[in-house]
KOLMARZA-621157 format. One record per atom (N, C-alpha, C): residue number from 0; x, y, z; atom name. Coordinates in Angstrom, 2 decimals, always signed. Example, Ala and Ser with C-alpha at 12.3 -4.5 7.8 and 13.67 -1.06 7.14 Angstrom:
<sites>
SITE num       u       v       w atomo
SITE   0  +13.19   -5.69   +7.80     N
SITE   0  +12.30   -4.50   +7.80    CA
SITE   0  +13.20   -3.30   +7.80     C
SITE   1  +12.85   -2.25   +7.08     N
SITE   1  +13.67   -1.06   +7.14    CA
SITE   1  +12.90   +0.03   +7.87     C
</sites>
This chain:
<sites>
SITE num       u       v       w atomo
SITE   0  -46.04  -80.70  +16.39     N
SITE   0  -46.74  -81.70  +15.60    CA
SITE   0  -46.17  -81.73  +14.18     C
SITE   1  -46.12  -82.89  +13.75     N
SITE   1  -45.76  -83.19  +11.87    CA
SITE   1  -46.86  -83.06  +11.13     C
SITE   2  -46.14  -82.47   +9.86     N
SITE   2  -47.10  -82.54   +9.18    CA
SITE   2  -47.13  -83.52   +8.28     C
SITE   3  -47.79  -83.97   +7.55     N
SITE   3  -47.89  -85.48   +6.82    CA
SITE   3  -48.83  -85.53   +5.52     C
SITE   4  -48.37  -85.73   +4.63     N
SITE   4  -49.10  -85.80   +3.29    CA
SITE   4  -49.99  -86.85   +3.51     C
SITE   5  -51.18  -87.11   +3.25     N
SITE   5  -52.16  -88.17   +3.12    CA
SITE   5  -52.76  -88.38   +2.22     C
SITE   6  -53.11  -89.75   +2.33     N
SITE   6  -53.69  -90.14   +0.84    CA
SITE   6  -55.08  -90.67   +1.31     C
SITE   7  -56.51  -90.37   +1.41     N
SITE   7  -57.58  -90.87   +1.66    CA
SITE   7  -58.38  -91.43   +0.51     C
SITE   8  -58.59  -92.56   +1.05     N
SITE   8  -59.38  -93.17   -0.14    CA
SITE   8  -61.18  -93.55   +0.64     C
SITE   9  -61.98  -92.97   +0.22     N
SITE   9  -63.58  -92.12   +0.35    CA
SITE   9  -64.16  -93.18   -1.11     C
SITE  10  -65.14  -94.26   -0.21     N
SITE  10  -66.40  -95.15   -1.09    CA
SITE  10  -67.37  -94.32   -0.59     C
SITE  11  -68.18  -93.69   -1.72     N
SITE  11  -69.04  -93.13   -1.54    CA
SITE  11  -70.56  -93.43   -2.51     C
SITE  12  -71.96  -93.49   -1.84     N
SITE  12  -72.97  -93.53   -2.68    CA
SITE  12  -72.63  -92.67   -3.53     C
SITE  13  -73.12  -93.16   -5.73     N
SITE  13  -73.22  -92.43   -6.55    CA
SITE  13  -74.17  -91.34   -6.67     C
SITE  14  -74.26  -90.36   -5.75     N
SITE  14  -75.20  -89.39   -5.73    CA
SITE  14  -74.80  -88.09   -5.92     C
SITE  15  -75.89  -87.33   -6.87     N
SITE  15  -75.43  -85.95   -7.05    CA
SITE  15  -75.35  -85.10   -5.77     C
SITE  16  -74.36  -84.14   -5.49     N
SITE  16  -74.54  -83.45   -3.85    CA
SITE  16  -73.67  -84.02   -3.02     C
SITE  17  -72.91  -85.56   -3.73     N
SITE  17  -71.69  -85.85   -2.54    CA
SITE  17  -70.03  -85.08   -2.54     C
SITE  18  -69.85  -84.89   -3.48     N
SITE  18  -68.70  -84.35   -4.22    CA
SITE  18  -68.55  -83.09   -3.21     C
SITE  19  -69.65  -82.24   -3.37     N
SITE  19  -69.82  -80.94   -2.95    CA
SITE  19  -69.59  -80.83   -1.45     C
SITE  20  -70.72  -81.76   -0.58     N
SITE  20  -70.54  -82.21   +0.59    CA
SITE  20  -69.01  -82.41   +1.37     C
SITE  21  -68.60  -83.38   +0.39     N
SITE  21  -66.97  -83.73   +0.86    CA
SITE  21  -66.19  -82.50   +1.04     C
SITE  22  -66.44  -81.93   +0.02     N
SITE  22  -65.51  -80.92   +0.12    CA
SITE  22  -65.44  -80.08   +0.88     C
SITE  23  -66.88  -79.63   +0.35     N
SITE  23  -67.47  -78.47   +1.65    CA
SITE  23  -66.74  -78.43   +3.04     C
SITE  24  -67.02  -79.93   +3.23     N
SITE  24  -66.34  -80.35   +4.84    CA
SITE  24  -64.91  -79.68   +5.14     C
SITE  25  -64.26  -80.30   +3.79     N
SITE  25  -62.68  -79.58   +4.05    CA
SITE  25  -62.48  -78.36   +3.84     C
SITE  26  -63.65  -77.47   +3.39     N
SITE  26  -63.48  -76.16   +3.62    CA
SITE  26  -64.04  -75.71   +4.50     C
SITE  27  -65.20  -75.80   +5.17     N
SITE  27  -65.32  -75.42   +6.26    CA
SITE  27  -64.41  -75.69   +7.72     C
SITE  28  -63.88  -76.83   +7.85     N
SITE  28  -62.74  -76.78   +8.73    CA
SITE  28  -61.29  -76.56   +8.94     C
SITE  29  -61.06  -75.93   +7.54     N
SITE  29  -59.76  -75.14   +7.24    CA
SITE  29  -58.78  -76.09   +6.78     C
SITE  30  -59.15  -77.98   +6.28     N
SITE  30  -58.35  -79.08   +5.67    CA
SITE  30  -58.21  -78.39   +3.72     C
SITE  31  -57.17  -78.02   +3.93     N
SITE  31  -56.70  -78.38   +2.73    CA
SITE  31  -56.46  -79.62   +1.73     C
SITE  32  -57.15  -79.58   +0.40     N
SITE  32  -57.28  -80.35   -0.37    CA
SITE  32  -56.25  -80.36   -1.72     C
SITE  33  -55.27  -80.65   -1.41     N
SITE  33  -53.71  -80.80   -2.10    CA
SITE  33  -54.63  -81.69   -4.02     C
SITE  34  -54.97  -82.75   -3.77     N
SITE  34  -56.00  -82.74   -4.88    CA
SITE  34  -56.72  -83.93   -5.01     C
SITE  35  -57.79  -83.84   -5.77     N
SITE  35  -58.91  -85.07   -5.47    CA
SITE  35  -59.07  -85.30   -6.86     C
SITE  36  -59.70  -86.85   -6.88     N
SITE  36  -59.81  -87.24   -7.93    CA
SITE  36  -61.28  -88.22   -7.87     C
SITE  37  -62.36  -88.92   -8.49     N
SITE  37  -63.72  -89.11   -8.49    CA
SITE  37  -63.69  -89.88   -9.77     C
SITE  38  -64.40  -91.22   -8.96     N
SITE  38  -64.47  -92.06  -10.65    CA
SITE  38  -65.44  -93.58  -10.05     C
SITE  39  -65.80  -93.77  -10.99     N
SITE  39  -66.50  -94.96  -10.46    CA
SITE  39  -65.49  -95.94   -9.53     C
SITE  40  -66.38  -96.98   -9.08     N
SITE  40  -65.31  -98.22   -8.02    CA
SITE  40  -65.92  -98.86   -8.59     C
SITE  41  -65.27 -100.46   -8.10     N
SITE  41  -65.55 -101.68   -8.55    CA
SITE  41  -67.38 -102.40   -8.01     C
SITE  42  -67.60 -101.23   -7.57     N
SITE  42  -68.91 -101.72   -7.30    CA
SITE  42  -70.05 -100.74   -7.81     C
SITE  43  -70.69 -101.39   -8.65     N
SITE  43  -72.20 -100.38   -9.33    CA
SITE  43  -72.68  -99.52   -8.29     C
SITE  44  -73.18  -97.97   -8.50     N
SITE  44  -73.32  -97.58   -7.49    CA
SITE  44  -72.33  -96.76   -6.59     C
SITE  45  -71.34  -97.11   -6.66     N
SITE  45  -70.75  -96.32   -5.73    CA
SITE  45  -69.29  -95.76   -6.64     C
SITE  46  -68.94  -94.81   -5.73     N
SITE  46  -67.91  -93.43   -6.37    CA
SITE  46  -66.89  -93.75   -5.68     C
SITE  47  -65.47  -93.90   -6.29     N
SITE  47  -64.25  -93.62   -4.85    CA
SITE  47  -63.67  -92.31   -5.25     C
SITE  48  -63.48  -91.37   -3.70     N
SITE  48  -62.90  -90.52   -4.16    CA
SITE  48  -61.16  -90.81   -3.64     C
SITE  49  -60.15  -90.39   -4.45     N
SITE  49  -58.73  -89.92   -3.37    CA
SITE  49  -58.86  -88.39   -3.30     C
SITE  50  -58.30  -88.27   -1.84     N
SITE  50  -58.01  -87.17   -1.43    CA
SITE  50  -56.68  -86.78   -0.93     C
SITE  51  -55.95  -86.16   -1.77     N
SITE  51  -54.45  -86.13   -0.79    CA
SITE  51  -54.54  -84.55   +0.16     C
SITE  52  -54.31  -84.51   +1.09     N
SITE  52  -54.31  -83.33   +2.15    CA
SITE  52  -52.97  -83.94   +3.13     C
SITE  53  -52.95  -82.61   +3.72     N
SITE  53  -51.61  -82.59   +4.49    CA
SITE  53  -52.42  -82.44   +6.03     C
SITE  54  -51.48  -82.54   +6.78     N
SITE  54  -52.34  -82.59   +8.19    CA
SITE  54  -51.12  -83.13   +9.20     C
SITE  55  -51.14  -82.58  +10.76     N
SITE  55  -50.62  -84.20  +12.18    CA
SITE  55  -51.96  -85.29  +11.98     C
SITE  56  -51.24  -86.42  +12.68     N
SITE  56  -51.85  -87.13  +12.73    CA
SITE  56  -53.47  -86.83  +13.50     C
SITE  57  -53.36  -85.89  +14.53     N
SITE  57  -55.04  -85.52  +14.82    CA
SITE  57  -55.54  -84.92  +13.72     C
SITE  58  -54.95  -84.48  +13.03     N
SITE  58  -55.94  -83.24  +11.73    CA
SITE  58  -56.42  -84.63  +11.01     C
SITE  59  -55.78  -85.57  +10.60     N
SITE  59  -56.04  -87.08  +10.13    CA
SITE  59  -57.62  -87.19  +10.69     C
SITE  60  -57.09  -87.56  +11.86     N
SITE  60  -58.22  -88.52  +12.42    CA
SITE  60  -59.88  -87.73  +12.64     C
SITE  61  -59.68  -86.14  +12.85     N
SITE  61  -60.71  -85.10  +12.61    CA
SITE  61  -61.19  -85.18  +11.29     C
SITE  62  -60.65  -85.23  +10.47     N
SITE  62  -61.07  -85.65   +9.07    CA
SITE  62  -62.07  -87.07   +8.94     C
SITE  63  -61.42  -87.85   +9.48     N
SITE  63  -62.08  -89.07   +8.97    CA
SITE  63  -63.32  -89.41   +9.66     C
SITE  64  -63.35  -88.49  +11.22     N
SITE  64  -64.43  -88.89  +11.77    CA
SITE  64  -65.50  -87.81  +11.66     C
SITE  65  -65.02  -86.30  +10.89     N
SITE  65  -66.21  -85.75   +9.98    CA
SITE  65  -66.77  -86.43   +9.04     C
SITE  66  -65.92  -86.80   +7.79     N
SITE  66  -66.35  -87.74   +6.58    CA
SITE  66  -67.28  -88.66   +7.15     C
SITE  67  -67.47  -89.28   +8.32     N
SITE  67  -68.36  -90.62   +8.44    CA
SITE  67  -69.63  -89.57   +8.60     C
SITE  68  -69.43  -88.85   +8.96     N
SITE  68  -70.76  -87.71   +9.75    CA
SITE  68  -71.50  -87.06   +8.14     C
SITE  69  -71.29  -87.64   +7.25     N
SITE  69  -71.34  -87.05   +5.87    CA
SITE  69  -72.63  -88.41   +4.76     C
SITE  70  -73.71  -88.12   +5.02     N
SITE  70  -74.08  -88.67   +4.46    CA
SITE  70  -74.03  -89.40   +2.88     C
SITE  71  -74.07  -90.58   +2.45     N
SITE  71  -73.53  -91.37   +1.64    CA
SITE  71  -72.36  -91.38   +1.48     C
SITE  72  -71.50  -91.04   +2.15     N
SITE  72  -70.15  -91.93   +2.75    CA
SITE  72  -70.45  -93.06   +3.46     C
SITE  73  -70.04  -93.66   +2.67     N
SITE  73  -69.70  -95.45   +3.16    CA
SITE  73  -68.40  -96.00   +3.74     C
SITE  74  -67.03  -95.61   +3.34     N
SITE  74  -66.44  -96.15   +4.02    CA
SITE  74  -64.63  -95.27   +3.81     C
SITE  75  -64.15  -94.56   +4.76     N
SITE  75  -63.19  -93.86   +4.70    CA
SITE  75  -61.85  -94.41   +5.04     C
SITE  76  -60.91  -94.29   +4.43     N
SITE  76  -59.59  -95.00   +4.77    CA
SITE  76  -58.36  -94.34   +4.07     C
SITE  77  -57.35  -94.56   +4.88     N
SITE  77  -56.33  -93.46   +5.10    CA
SITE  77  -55.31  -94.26   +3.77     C
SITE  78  -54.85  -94.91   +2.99     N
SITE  78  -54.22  -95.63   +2.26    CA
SITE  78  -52.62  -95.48   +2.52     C
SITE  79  -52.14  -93.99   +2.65     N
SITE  79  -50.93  -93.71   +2.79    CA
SITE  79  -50.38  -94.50   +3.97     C
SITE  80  -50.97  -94.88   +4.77     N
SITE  80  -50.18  -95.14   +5.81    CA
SITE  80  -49.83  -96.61   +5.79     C
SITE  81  -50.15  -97.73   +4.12     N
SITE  81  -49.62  -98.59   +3.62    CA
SITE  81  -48.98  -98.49   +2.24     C
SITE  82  -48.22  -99.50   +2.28     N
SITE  82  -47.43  -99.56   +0.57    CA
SITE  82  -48.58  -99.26   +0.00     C
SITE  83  -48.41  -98.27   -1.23     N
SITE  83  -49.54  -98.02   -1.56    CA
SITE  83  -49.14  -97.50   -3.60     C
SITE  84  -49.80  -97.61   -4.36     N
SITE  84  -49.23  -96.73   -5.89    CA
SITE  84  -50.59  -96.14   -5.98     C
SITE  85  -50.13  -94.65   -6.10     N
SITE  85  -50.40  -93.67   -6.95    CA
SITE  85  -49.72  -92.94   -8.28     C
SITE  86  -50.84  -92.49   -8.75     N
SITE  86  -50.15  -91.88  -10.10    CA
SITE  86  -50.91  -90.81  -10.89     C
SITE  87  -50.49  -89.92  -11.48     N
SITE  87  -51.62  -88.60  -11.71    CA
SITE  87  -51.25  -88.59  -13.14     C
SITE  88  -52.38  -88.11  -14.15     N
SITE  88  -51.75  -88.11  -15.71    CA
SITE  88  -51.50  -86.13  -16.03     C
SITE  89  -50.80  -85.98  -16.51     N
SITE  89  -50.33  -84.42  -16.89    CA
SITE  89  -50.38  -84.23  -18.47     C
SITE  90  -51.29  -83.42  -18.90     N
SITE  90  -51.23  -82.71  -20.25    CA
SITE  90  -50.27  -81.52  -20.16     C
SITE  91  -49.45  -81.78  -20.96     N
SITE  91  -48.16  -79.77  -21.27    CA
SITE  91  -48.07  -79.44  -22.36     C
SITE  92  -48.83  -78.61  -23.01     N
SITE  92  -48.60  -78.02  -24.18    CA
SITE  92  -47.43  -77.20  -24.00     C
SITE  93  -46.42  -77.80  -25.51     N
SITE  93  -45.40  -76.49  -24.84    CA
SITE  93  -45.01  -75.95  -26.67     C
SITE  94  -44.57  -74.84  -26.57     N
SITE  94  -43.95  -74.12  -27.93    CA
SITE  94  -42.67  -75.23  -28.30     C
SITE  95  -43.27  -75.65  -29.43     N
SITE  95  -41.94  -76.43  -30.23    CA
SITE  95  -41.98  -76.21  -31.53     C
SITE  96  -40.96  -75.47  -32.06     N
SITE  96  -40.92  -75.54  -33.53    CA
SITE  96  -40.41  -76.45  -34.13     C
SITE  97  -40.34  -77.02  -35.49     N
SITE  97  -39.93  -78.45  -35.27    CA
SITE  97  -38.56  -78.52  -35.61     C
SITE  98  -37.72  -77.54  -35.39     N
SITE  98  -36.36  -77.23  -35.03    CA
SITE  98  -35.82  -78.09  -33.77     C
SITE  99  -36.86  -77.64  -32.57     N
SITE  99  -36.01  -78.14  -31.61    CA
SITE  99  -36.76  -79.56  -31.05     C
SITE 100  -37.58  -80.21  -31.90     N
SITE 100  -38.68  -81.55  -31.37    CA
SITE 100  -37.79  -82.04  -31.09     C
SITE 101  -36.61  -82.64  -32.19     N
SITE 101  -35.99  -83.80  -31.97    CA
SITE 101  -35.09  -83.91  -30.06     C
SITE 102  -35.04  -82.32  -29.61     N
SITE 102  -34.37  -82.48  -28.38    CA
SITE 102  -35.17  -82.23  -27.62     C
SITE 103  -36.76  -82.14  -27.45     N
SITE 103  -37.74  -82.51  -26.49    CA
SITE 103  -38.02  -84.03  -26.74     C
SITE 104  -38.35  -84.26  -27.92     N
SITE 104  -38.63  -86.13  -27.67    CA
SITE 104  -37.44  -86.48  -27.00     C
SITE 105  -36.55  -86.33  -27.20     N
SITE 105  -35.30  -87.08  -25.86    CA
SITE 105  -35.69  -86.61  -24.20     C
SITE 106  -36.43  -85.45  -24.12     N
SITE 106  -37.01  -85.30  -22.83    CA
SITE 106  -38.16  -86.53  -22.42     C
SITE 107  -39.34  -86.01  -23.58     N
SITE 107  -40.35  -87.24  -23.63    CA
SITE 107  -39.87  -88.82  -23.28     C
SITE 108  -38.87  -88.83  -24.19     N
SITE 108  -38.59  -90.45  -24.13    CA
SITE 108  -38.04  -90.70  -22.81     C
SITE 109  -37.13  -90.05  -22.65     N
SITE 109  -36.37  -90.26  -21.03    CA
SITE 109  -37.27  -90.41  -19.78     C
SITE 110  -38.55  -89.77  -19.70     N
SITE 110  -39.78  -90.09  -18.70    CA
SITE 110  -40.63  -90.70  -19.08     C
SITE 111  -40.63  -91.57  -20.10     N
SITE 111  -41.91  -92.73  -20.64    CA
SITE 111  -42.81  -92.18  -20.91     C
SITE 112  -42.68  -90.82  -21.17     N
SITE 112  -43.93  -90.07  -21.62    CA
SITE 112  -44.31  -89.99  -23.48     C
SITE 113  -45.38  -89.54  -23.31     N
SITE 113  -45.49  -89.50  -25.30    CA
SITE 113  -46.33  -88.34  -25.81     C
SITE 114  -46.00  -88.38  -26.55     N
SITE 114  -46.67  -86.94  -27.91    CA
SITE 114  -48.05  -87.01  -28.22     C
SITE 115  -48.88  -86.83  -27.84     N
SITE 115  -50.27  -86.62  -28.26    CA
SITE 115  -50.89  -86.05  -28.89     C
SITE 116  -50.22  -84.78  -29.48     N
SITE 116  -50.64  -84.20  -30.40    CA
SITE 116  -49.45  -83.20  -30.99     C
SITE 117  -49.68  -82.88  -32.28     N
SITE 117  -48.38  -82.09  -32.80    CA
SITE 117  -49.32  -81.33  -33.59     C
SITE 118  -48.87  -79.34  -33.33     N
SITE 118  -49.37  -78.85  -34.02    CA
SITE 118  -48.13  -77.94  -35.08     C
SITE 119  -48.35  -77.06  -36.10     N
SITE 119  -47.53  -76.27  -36.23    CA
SITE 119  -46.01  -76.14  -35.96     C
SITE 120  -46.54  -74.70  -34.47     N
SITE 120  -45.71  -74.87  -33.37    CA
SITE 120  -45.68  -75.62  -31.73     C
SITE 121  -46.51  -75.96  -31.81     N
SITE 121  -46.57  -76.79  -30.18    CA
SITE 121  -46.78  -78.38  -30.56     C
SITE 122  -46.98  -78.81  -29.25     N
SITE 122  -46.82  -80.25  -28.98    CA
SITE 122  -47.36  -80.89  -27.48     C
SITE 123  -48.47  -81.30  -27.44     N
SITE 123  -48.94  -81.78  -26.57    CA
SITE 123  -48.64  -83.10  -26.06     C
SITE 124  -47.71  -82.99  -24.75     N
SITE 124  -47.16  -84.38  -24.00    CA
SITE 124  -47.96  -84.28  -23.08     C
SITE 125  -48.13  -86.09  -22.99     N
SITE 125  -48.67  -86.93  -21.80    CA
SITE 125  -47.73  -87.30  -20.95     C
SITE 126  -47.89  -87.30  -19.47     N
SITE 126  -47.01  -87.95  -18.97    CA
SITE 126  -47.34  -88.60  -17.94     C
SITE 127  -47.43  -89.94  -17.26     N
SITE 127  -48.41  -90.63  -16.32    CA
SITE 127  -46.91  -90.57  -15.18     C
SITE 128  -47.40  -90.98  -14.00     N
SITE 128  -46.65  -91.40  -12.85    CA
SITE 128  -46.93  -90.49  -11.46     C
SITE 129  -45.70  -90.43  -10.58     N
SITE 129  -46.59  -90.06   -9.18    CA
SITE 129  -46.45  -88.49   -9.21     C
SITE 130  -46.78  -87.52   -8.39     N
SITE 130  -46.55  -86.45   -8.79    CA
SITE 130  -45.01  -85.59   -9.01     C
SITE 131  -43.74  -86.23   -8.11     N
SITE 131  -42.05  -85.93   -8.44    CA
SITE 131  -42.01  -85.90   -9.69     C
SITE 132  -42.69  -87.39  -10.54     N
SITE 132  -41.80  -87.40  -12.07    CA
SITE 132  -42.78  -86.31  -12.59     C
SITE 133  -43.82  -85.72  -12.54     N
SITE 133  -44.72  -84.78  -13.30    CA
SITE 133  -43.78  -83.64  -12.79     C
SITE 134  -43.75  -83.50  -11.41     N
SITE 134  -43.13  -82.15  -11.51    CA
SITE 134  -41.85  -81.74  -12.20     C
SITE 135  -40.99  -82.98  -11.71     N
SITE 135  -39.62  -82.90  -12.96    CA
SITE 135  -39.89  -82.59  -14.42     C
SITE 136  -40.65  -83.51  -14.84     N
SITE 136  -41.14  -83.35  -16.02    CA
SITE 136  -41.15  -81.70  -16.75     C
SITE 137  -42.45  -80.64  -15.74     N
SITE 137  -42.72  -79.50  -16.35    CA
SITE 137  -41.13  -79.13  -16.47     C
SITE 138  -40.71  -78.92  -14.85     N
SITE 138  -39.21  -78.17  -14.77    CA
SITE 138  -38.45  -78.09  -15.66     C
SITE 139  -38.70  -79.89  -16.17     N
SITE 139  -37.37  -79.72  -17.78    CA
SITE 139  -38.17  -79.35  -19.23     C
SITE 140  -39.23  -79.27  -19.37     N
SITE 140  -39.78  -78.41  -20.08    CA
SITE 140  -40.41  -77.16  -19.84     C
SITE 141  -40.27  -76.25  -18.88     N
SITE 141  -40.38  -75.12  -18.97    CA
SITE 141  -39.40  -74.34  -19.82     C
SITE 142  -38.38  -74.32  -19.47     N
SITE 142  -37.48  -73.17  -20.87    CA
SITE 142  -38.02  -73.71  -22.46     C
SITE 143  -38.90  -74.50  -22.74     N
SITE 143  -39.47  -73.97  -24.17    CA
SITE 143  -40.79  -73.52  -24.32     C
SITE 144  -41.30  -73.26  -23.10     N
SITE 144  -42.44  -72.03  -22.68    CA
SITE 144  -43.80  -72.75  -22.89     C
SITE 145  -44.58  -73.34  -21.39     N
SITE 145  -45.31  -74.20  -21.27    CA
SITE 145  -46.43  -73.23  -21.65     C
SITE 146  -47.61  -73.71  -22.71     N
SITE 146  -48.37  -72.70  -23.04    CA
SITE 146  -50.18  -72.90  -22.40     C
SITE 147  -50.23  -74.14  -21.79     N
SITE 147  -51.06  -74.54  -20.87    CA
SITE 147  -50.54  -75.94  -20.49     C
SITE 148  -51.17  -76.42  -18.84     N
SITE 148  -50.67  -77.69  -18.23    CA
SITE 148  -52.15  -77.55  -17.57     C
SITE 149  -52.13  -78.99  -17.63     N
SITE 149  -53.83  -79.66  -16.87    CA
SITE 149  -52.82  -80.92  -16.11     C
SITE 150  -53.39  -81.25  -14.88     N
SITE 150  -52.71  -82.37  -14.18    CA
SITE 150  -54.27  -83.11  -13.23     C
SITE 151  -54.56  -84.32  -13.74     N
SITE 151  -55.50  -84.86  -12.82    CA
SITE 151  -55.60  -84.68  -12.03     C
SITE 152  -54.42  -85.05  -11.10     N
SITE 152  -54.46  -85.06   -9.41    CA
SITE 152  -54.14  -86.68   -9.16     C
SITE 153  -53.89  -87.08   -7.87     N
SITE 153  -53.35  -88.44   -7.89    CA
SITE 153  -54.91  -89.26   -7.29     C
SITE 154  -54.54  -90.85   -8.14     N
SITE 154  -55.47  -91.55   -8.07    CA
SITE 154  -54.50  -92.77   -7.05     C
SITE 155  -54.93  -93.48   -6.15     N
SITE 155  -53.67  -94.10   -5.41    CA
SITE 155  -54.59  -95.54   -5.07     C
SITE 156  -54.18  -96.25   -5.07     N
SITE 156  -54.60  -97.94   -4.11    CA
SITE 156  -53.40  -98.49   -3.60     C
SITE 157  -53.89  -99.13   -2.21     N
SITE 157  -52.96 -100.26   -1.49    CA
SITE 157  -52.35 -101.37   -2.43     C
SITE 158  -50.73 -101.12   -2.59     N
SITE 158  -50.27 -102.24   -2.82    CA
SITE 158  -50.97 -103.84   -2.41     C
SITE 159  -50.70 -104.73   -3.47     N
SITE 159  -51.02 -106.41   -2.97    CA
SITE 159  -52.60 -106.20   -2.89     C
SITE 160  -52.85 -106.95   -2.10     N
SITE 160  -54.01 -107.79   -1.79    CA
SITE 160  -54.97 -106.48   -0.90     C
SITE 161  -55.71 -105.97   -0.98     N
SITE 161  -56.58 -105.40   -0.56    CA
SITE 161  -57.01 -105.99   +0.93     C
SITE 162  -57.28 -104.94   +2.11     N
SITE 162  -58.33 -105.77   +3.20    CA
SITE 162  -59.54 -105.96   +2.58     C
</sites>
């Protein structure tokens, strides 16, 4: 069997106890949760979560037909398996003295990323996109010694026109 990165996209009632629930699920049946993200939807009331997890296509479909079994879940759908954009935002504090800024902003600039904060010695970059350019990203700023990194997790929707 393959294994397959997935992207689930979970409308859920705004209720305290769903978050937990969801998860719960994927820990009690041994689904790994690669990373999730929770934010309002276009409709009052309700929460979308993404979930990216890895899985064959049955670990898929065991998933989705627990989630319905999950009270205030409303409506579960697999997104990856259409054109689809995701994108996760990354905070990197890294040691910069302002010796060597001028040859990290050429890092910054080269990934459309930007400076959010400048202290002293460090420098807090933003950097939005899917998770490759984040990971490139740290890689080429690790040798000036990342001194904390926070990464959302990916938020994803179907290309075009929605069903």
């Amino acid at each position: 069997m393959m294994t397959i990165k997935h992207t689930i996209s979970i409308l859920v009632n705004d209720q305290p106890g769903v978050l937990q629930r969801v998860s719960g699920l994927f820990g009690r049946r041994a689904f790994n949760i690669e990373s999730i993200t929770v934010g309002s939807s276009e409709e009052t009331g309700l929460s979308r979560m993404i979930i990216v997890t890895t899985g064959d296509n049955h670990t898929l479909e065991q998933i989705t037909k627990q989630l319905y079994k999950v009270v205030d879940v409303i409506k579960v759908n697999n997104i990856s398996s259409n054109p689809m954009v995701a994108r996760e935002l990354a905070l990197i504090q890294i040691n910069a003295e302002p010796t060597i800024r001028p040859e990290i902003l050429g890092i910054v600039e080269t990934f459309r990323a930007s400076i959010v904060d400048i202290g002293p010695s460090t420098l807090i970059v933003q950097v939005v996109g899917d998770s490759e350019k984040i990971d490139a990203m740290v890689e080429l700023l690790k040798p000036y010694g990342i001194r904390e990194l926070t990464r959302t997790g990916a938020t994803a929707m179907i290309r075009g026109i929605a069903k």
